[in-house]
C-alpha positions as CSV (number, residue, x, y, z in Angstrom):
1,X,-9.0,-9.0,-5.5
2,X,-11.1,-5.9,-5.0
3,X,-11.7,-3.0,-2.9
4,X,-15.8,-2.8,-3.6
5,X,-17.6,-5.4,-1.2
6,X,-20.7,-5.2,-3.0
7,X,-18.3,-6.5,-6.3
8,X,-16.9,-9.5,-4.6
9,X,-19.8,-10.8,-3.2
10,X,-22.0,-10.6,-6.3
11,X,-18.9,-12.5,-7.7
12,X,-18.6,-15.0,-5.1
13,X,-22.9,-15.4,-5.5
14,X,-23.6,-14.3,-2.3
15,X,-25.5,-11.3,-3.5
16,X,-27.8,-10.8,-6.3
17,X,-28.3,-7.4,-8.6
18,X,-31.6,-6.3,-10.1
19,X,-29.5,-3.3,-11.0
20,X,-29.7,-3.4,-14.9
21,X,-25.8,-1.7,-14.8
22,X,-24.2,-4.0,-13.1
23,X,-26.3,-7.2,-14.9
24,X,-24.0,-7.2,-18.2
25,X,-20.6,-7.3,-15.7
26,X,-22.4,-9.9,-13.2
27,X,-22.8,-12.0,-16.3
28,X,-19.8,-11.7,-17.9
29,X,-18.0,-12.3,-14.9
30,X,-19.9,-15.5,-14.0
31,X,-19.0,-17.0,-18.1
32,X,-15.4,-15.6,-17.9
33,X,-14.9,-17.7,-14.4
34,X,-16.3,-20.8,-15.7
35,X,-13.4,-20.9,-18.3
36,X,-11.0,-21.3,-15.2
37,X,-10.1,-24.8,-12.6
38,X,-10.8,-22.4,-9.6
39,X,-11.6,-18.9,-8.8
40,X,-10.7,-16.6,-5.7
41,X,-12.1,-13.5,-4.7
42,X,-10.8,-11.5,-1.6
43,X,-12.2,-8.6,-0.3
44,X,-9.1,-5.5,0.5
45,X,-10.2,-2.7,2.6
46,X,-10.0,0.4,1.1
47,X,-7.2,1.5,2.7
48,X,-5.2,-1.6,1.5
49,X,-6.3,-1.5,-2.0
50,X,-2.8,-1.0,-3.4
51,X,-2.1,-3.9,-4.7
52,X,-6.1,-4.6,-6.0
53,X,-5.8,-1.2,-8.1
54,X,-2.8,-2.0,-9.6
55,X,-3.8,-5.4,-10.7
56,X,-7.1,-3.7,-12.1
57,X,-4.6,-1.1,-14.1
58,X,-2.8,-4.7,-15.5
59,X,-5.7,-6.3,-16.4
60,X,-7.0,-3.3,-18.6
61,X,-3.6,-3.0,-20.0
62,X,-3.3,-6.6,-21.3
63,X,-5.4,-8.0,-24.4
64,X,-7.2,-11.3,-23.5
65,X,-5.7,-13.6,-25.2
66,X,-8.8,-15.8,-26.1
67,X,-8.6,-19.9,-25.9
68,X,-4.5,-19.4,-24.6
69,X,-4.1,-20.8,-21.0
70,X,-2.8,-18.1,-18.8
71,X,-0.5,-19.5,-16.3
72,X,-1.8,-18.5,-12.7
73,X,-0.4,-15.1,-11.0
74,X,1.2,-16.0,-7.4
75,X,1.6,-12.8,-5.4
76,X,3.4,-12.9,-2.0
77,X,2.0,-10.2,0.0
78,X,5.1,-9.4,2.5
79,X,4.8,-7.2,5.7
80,X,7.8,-4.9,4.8
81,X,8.2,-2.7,1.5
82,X,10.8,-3.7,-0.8
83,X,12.9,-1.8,-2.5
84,X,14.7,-1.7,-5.2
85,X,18.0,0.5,-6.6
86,X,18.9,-0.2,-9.7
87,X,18.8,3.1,-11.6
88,X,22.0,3.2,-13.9
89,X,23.8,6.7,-14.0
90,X,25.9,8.5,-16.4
91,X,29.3,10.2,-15.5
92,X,29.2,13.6,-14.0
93,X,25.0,14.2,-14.6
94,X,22.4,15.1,-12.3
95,X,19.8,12.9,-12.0
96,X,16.5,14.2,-13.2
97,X,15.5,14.8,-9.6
98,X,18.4,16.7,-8.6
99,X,16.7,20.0,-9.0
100,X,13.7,18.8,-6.8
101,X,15.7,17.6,-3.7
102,X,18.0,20.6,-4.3
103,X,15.0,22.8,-3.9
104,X,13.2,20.8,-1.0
105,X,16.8,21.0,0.8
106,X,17.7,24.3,0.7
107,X,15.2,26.4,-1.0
108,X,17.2,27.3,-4.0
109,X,17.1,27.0,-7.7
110,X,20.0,26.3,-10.6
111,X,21.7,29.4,-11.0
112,X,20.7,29.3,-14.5
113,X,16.7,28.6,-14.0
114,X,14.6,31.2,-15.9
115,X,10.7,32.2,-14.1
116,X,9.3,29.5,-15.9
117,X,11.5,26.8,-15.1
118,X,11.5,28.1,-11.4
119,X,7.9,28.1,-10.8
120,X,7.7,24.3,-12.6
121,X,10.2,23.0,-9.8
122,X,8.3,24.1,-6.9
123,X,5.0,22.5,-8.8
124,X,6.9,19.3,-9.0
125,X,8.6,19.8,-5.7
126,X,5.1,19.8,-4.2
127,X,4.8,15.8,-5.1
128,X,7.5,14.7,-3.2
129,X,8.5,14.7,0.4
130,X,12.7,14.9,1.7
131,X,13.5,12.8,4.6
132,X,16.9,13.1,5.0
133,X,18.7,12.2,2.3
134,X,16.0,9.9,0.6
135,X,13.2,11.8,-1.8
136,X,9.8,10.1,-1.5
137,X,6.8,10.4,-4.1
138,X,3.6,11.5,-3.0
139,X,0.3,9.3,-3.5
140,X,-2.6,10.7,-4.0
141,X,-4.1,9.6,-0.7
142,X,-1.0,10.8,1.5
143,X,1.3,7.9,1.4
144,X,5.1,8.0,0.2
């Protein structure tokens, strides 16, 4: 999966490169593929290219692990986020965005916050976005 049209379909041999930077990846995608039953490449629009960056991230994060079969990655894409709440909590502390949502809420700071700790949660406070009681991360491009 990819987000660069011009990548998939030199991968799926519709296009050709004379390009002498994109040669060494063309080829080395087209031996790495041959090592596999069946290969699928899919095209994301940009503005759908969650999933394809994160799987980019994966892949640069694992070794390859040679001559080992690699079972084959099912993804269900669903139509609704899921979520998931499972952050375990001590007794009687904050959790470490406390401070943040305090600060989006009402404006204030700990009563003990110093300048520097002050101006460090309205940085951080800038990342995220309070909708009622629910605190939401920033993306870089605009979603929560």
């Amino acid at each position: 999966m990819g987000y660069s049209d011009l990548i998939i379909r030199l991968a799926q041999g519709e296009w050709e490169t004379r390009d002498v930077k994109f040669i060494p990846y063309s080829q080395y995608m087209e031996d790495l593929s041959k090592r596999f039953k069946a290969v699928e490449f899919r095209y994301i629009p940009h503005f759908h290219n969650e999933l394809a960056k994160a799987l980019a991230t994966l892949a640069t994060m694992l070794p390859y692990p040679g001559n080992v079969q690699i079972d084959p990655l099912e993804i269900q894409i669903r139509e609704r986020h899921g979520y998931c709440n499972t952050v375990k909590a001590e007794p009687n502390v904050q959790p470490w965005y406390h401070d943040i949502k305090r600060f989006l809420k009402t404006k204030e700071y700990p009563e003990q916050a110093n300048g520097d700790q002050k101006r460090t949660i309205r940085r951080l406070s800038s990342g995220f976005f309070l909708s009622g009681e629910v605190l939401y991360k920033r993306t870089p491009d605009l979603n929560l």
